[in-house]
Every structure is written in structure tokens, then in C-alpha cells.
N, C-alpha and C positions, 0 to 999 in steps of 0.2 A: 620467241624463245631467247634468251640471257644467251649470251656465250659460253657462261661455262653452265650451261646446264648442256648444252650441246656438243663442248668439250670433254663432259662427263659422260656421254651417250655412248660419244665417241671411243673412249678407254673400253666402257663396258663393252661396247663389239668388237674393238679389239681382242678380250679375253676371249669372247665366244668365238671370234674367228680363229682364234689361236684352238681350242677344243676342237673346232669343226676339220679345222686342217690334222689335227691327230687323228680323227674319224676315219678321215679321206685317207690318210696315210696305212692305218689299220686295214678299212676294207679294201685298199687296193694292194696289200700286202696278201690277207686271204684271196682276192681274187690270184692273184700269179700263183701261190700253192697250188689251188684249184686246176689252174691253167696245167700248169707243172708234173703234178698226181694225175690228170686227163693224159698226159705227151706220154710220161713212163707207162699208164696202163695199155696207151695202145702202142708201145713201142713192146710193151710184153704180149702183145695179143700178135702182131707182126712178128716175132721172134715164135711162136708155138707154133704158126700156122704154115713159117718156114723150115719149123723143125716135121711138123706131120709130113708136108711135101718131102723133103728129104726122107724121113720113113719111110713112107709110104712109096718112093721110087726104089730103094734099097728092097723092101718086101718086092715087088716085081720083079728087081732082077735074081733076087733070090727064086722067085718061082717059075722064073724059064728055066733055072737049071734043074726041077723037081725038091718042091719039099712034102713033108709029112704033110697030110691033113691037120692032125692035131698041132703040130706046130705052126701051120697055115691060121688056124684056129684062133689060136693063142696073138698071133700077128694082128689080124680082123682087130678082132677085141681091144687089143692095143690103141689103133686107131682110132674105132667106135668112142673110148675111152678120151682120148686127141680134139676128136671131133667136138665133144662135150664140154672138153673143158676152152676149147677156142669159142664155142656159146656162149657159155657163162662168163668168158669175159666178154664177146662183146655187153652182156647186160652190166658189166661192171663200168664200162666204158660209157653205158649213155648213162649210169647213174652220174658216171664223174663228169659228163659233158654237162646234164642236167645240176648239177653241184656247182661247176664254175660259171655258167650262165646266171646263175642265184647271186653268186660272189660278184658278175659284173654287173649285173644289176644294182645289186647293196650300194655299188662304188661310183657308180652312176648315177644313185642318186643321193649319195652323198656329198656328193662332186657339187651336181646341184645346190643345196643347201649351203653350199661353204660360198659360193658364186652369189647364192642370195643374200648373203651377211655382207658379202665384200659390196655387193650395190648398195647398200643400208649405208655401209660406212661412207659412201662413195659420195651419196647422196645429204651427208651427214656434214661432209669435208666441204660440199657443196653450198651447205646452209651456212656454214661456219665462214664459209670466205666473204658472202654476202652481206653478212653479221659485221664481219672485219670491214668491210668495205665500206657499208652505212655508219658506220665507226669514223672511218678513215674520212667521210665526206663530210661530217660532222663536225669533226676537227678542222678540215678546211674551210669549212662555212664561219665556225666560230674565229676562226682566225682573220680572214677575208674581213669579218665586221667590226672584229677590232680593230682593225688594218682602218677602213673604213670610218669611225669612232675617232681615231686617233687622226685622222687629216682633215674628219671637218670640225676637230675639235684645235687643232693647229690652225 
């Protein structure tokens, strides 16, 4: 292979590498959202589940001192209602675990692919010095002979 066809290779994986690192940088920016929208949903699910306890202690000391049924009632339900929505989020929470597991995945193996280009190139830079070299040995061979040429021609 020419030099500069290999020099030419070379550019061109540069751009692709340049693309593949925008990629890398894209999906590992969805992954931390991911990550981020995960931390606040169960920081909201922690936050209800200490507001029910807190109710839910407040209602008992309410009902050593005697309350209404009906208003006893109305408390239940309130909680029942607590309960419910601390469910629902945890389902919100394994969507958003299941969500950013997806995003590190994507980034994972984008990561890959941009590692794949950079060995290409690598191997590229590789070819190219060999090229330079068998070049560079070339030149000292030619020179040597003239070297050579010129003393048994003196």
C-alpha cells in the first residue's frame, strides 16, 4: 500500500473517529440524565414514604387521645391513598433503573466502537511508519551504493 493511500485512510478515520467520539459523548450524556431522573425519582419515593411514616405516627397519636370514627376513616383512606402512590412510584423507579441501564448500555457500547476506530487508526499509524521506514532504508541503501560507486570509481 502507497503512503499516501494510507495517509488518506488515515484522515478518513480520523473524521469517523471524530463522529464516534460525538456519539460516545451524546450517549454518555443520556446515560447521567438517566442516571440523574433514577436519583431524583427515588429521592421522591424516600421523601413520601417519610412523609406517610410521619402521618401515619401523627394519626396514632391522634387516636390515644380519642377520635371520631368517621374522621378516623377519612385518616385510613389518606394513608391507603400514601401507600398507593409510594407503589406507583416504586414502578416509576424500576422503569427509570430499566431506562438508564439502556442508556449505559448504548454508551458502552459506543465506547466500544470509538476504541475500535482508534485501533484501526493505530494500526494504520503502524503501517505508515513501516512504509517510512522501508523508505528511509531505501534511501540509505541508495546512498551507501553511491558511496560505494564513487570509491571504486576514484
Amino acid at each position: 500500500m502507497a503512503r499516501n493511500d494510507v495517509t488518506r485512510s488515515i484522515e478518513q478515520l480520523a473524521t469517523v473517529l471524530r463522529m464516534e467520539l460525538e456519539k460516545e459523548n451524546k450517549a454518555l450524556n443520556a446515560f447521567r440524565l438517566a442516571q440523574d431522573y433514577h436519583q431524583q425519582q427515588r429521592t421522591k419515593l424516600t421523601s413520601l414514604q417519610q412523609y406517610r411514616m410521619d402521618y401515619v405516627r401523627q394519626l396514632q397519636q391522634e387516636g390515644s387521645g380519642g377520635v371520631k370514627a368517621h374522621h378516623y376513616q377519612q385518616r385510613l383512606s389518606f394513608v391507603a391513598k400514601l401507600d398507593k402512590a409510594c407503589e406507583q412510584q416504586g414502578h416509576v423507579i424500576a422503569q427509570c433503573k430499566m431506562a438508564a441501564d439502556q442508556r449505559r448500555t448504548q454508551w458502552l457500547a459506543q465506547q466500544r466502537r470509538r476504541q475500535a476506530v482508534e485501533k484501526l487508526i493505530e494500526k494504520k499509524d503502524q503501517s505508515l511508519q513501516i512504509i517510512d521506514n522501508r523508505i528511509d532504508q531505501q534511501m540509505m541503501d541508495e546512498l551507501a551504493t553511491q558511496r560505494l560507486l564513487r570509491r571504486s570509481i576514484s
